[in-house]
C-alpha positions in Angstrom: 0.0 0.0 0.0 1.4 3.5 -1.0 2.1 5.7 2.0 1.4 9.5 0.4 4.4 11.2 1.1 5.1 15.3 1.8 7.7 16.0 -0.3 5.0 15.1 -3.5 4.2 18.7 -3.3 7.5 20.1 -2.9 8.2 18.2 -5.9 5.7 19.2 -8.2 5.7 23.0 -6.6 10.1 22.9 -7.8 8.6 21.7 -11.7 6.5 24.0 -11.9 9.6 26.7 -11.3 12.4 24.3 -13.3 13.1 22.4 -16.0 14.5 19.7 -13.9 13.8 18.1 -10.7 16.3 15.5 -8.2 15.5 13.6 -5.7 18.5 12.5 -3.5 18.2 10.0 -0.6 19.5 6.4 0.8 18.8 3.8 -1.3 15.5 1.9 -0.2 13.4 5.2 1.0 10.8 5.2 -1.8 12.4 8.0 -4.5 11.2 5.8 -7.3 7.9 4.4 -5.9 7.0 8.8 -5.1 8.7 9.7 -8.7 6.5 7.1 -10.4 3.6 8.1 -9.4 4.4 11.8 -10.2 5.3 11.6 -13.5 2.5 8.4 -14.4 2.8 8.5 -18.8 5.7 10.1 -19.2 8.9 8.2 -20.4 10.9 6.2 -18.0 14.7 5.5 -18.2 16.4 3.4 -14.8 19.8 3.6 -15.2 20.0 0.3 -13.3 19.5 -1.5 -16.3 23.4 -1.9 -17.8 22.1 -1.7 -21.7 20.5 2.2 -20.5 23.5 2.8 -18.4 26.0 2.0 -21.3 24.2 4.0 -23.5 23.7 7.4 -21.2 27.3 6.9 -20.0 28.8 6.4 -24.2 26.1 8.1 -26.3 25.0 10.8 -24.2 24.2 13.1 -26.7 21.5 10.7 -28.2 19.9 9.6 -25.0 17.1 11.7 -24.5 16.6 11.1 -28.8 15.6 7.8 -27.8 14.0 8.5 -24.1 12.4 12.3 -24.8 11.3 14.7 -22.3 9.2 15.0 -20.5 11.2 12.0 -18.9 12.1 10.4 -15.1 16.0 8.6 -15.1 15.9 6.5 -12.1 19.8 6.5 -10.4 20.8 9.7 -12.6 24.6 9.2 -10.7 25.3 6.4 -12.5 25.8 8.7 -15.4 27.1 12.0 -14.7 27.2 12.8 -18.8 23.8 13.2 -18.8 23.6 16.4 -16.6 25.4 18.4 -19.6 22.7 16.9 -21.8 19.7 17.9 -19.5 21.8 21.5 -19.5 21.9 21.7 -23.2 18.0 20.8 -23.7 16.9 23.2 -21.2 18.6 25.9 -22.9 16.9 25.0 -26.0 13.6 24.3 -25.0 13.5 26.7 -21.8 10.4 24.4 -20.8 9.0 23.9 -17.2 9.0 20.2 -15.7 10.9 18.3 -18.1 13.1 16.1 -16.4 12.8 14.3 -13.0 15.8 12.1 -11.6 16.9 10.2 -8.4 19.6 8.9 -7.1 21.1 7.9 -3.9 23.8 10.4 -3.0 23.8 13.9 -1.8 23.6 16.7 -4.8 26.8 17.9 -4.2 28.3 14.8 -4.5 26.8 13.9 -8.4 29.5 15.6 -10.3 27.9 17.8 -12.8 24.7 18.8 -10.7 26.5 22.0 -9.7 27.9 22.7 -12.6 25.6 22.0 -15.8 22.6 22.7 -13.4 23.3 25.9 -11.1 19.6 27.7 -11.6 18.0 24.8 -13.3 16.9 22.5 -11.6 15.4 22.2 -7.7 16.7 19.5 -5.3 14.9 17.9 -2.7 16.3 15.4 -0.2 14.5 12.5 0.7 14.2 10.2 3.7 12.3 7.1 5.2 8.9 7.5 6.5 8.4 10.3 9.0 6.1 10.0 11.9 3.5 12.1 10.2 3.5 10.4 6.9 3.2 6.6 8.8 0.3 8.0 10.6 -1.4 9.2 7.4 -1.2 13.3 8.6 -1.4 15.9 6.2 0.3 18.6 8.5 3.6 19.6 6.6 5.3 22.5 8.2 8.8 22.1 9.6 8.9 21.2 13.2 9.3 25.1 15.4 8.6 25.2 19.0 6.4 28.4 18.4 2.6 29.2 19.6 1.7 29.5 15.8 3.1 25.8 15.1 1.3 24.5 17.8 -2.0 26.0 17.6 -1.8 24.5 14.1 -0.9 21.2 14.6 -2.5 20.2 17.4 -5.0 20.0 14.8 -3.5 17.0 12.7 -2.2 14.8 15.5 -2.7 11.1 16.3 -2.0 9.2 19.4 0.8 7.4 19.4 2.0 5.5 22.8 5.3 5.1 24.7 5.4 1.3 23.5 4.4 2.6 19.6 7.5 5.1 19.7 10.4 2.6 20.3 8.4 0.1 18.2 9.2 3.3 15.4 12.2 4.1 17.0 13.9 0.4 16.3 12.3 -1.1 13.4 13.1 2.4 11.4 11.6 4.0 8.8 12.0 2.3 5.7 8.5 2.0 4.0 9.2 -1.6 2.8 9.3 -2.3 6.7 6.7 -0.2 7.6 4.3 -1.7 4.6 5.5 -5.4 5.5 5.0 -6.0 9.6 5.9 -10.0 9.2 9.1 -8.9 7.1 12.3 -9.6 9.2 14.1 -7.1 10.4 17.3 -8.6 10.4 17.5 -9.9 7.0 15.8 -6.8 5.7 18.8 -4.8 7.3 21.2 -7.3 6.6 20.5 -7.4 2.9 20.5 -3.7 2.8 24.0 -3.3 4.4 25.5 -5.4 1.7 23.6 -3.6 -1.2 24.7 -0.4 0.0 28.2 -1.7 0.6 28.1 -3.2 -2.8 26.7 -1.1 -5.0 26.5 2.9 -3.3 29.9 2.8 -1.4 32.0 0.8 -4.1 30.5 3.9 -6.6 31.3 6.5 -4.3 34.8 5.5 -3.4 37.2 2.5 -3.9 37.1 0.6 -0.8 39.2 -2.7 -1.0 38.2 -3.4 2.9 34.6 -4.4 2.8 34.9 -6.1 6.0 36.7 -3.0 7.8 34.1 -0.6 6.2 31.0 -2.7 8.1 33.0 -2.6 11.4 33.0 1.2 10.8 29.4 1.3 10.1 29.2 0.0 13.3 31.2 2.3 15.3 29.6 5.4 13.6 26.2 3.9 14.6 27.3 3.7 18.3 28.6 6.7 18.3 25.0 8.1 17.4 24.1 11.2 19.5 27.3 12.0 20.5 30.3 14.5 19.4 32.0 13.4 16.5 35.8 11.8 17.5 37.5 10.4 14.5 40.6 9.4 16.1 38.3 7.4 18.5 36.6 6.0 15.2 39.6 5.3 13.8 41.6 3.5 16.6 38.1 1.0 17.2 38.1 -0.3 13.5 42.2 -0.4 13.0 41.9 2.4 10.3 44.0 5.9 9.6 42.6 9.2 10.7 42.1 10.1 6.8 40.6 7.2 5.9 38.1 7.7 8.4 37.1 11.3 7.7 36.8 10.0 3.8 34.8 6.8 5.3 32.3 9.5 7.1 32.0 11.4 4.0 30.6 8.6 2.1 28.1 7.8 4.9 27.0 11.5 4.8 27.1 11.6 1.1 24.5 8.6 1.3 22.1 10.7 3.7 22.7 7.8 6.3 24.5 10.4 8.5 23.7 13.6 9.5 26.4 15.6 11.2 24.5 18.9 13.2 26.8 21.6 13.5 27.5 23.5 16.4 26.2 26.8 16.7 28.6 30.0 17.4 29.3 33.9 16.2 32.3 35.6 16.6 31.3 36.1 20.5 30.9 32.4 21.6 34.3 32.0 21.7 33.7 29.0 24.4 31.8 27.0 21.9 32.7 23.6 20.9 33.8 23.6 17.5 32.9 19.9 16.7 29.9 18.7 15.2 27.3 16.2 16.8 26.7 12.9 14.8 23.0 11.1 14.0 22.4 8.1 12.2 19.6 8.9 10.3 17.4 6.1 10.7 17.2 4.3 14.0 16.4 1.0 12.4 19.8 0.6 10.6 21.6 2.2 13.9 20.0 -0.6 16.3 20.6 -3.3 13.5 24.0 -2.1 13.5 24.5 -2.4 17.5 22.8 -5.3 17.7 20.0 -4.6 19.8 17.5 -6.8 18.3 14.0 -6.1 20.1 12.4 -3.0 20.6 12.2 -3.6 24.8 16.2 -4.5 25.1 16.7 -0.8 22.9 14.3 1.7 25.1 15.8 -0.3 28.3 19.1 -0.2 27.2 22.3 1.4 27.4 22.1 3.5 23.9 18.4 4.3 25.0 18.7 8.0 25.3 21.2 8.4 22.0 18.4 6.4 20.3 15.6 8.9 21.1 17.8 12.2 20.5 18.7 10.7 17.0 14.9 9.6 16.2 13.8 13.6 17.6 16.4 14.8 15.7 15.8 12.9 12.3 11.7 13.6 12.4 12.8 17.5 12.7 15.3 16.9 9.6 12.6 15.2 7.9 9.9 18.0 8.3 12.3 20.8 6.3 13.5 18.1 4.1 10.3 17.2 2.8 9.3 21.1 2.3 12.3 21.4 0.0 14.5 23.4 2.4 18.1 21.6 1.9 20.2 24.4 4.3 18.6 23.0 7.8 18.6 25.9 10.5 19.3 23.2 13.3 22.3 23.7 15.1 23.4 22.6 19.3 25.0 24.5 21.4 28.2 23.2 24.3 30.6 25.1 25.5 34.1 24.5 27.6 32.3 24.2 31.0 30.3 21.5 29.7 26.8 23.1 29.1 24.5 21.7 26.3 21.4 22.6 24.3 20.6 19.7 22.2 19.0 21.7 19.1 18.6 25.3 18.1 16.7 26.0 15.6 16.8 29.6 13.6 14.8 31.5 12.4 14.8 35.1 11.5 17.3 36.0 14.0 16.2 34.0 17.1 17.4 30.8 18.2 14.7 28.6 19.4 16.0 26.1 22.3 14.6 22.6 22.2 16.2 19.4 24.8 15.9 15.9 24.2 15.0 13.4 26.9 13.4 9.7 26.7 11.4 10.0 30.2 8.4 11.0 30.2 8.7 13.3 33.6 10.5 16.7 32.3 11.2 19.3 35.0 12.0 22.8 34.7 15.9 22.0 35.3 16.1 20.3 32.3 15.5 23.9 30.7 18.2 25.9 32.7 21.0 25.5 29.8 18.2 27.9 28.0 19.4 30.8 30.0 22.6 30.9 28.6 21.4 31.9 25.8 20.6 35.6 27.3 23.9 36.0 28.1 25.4 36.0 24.2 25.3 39.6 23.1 23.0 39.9 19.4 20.6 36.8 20.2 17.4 37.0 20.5 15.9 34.0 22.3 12.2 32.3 21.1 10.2 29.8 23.0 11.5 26.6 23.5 11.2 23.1 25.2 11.5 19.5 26.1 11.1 16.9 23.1 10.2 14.0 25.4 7.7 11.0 26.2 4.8 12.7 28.1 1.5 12.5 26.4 0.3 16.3 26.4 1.5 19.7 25.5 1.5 21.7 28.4 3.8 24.9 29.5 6.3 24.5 31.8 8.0 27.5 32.1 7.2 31.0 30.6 6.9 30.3 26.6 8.8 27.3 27.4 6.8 23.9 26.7 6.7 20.2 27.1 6.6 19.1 23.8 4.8 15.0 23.2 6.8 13.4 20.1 3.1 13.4 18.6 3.5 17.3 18.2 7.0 16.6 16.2 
């Protein structure tokens, strides 16, 4: 069954402003299944199939002769050539919506996207199933901790219970999971771990240690949550520092990691420089780390990284889906140890927001909030606690308790 997805309207609001339109996303997230159904009658290319990919990748110039626009080519990365083409048509035909690709690795990392495509063509990122789209609501708007937000979405929410949430949190968010309850979990992330391996990361990069590159996988997914440390990463999988800042890259590049950037101005000057790393979906993290039921995750050690990383992903996923590709989401720790889990900005204020798996917030848990008074030039919004109590209610001032249903 087909789970409507947000970014459908993103995607036919950027064709109605280009001439071409990407989707970039993991592999397995539904970027073909939602491009499909967008573009139903037009002509349909997968680059998959080695007779197509031979032919964009040596006869590029008579591709689109053969597969005219308006078309969709399914895993455009596999040939870069055609970007110039798409370039070259565009300025020809200077039409609206002609082209619609996907592929499975960040925009800036499909050489020629940037430069055939600069002002041509809109991007949208893609994910697995948010917690809105698996629940079947139509609220869209990215995730800010503001009256206005709530007053609207506490119109479109659905009750979802403590024991449904690390259900979500550890089988993930990949639809063919979510559409298939008797598939296995294991083999289902099993299988996808050697796909990627085989086919994304041997495109990406030439990686002779297949063995050493799943170890690392696993270290970056129990490092979820936390600050990134390379040299840590590299001394638990036996690998140089370079090789594992090139390792990371690829695991960014492949939207399964999402590094959140600390915030600081030229007057934070006690700011942490490094940034904070999430495993994008929770399902491939605990798969990862081996914990294999829902009840050993939520009463386990990683229990608290798991829930920051799942808060933090559903807020990525709400300005993903609306086309915004620059997230405002930053944290904040300085030298004496103080930590904001997320800021978000937004026209010059920083909106606070803390992360925590119980389902008892207290005002203390806001204190680190104050701090932001004390940086000259910001303006402080409303903020709160992300956590598992079931109601919205105001803690403190503007600041609220927010349920995960209100994500």
């Amino acid at each position: 069954m087909y789970i409507n997805r947000h970014a459908e309207k993103t995607v036919q609001e950027l064709s109605r402003m280009f001439g071409a339109v990407l989707v970039a996303g993991p592999r397995q997230v539904g970027k073909t299944t939602m491009l499909e159904r967008l573009t139903a009658g037009m002509n349909y290319a997968t680059l998959d199939d080695p007779i197509l990919r031979a032919s964009a990748m040596e006869e590029s110039g008579t591709f689109f002769k053969d597969n005219p626009p308006p078309v969709f080519v399914d895993e455009i990365q596999k040939a870069p050539a055609l970007f110039e083409q798409i370039k070259l048509c565009l300025d020809r035909e200077r039409k609206k919506g002609q082209f619609f690709m996907c592929g499975s690795q960040q925009f800036k990392m499909m050489k020629g996207v940037s430069e055939s495509l600069a002002g041509r063509i809109g991007l949208v990122t893609l994910l697995g199933l948010s917690l809105r789209e698996s629940h079947g609501i139509s609220f869209d708007v990215p995730f800010l901790p503001t009256e206005e937000y709530f007053s609207q979405r506490k119109l479109h929410t659905a009750d979802i219970s403590y024991d449904e949430v690390w259900n979500a949190i550890h089988r993930g968010s990949m639809p063919e999971l979510q559409d298939n309850p008797d598939f296995n979990w294991q083999m289902f992330y099993g299988a996808y771990v050697r796909t990627y391996i085989d086919r994304d990361v041997r495109e990406l990069s030439e990686i002779g240690d297949t063995v050493k590159f799943t170890k690392f996988m696993v270290a970056v997914a129990a490092a979820t949550g936390q600050l990134l440390n390379l040299s840590s990463l590299a001394r638990d999988v036996g690998i140089s520092q370079p090789t594992a800042e090139r390792w990371l890259s690829i695991l960014v590049a492949s939207n399964l990691v999402y590094l959140l950037q600390p915030y600081s101005n030229n007057i934070t000057k006690r700011a942490v420089k490094t940034p904070k790393l999430y495993f994008l979906d929770t399902g491939l993290a605990a798969y990862l780390t081996r914990w294999n039921t829902a009840d050993v995750l939520k009463n386990g050690a990683m229990a608290g990284a798991f829930f920051e990383s799942f808060v933090i992903s559903e807020i990525v996923k709400s300005y993903y889906n609306r086309g915004i590709l620059e997230l405002p989401l930053y944290f904040y720790r300085d030298k004496d140890m103080n930590e904001i889990d997320l800021l978000i900005e937004e026209n010059g204020t920083l909106y606070p927001i803390e992360i925590k798996k119980h389902a008892d917030p207290q005002k203390r848990d806001m204190d680190a909030f104050d701090l932001l008074d004390k940086i000259p030039g910001v303006k402080r919004g409303s903020g709160g606690i992300v956590c598992l109590y079931d109601r919205l209610i105001t803690l403190r001032g503007t600041d609220k308790v927010i349920p995960v249903n209100f994500l």
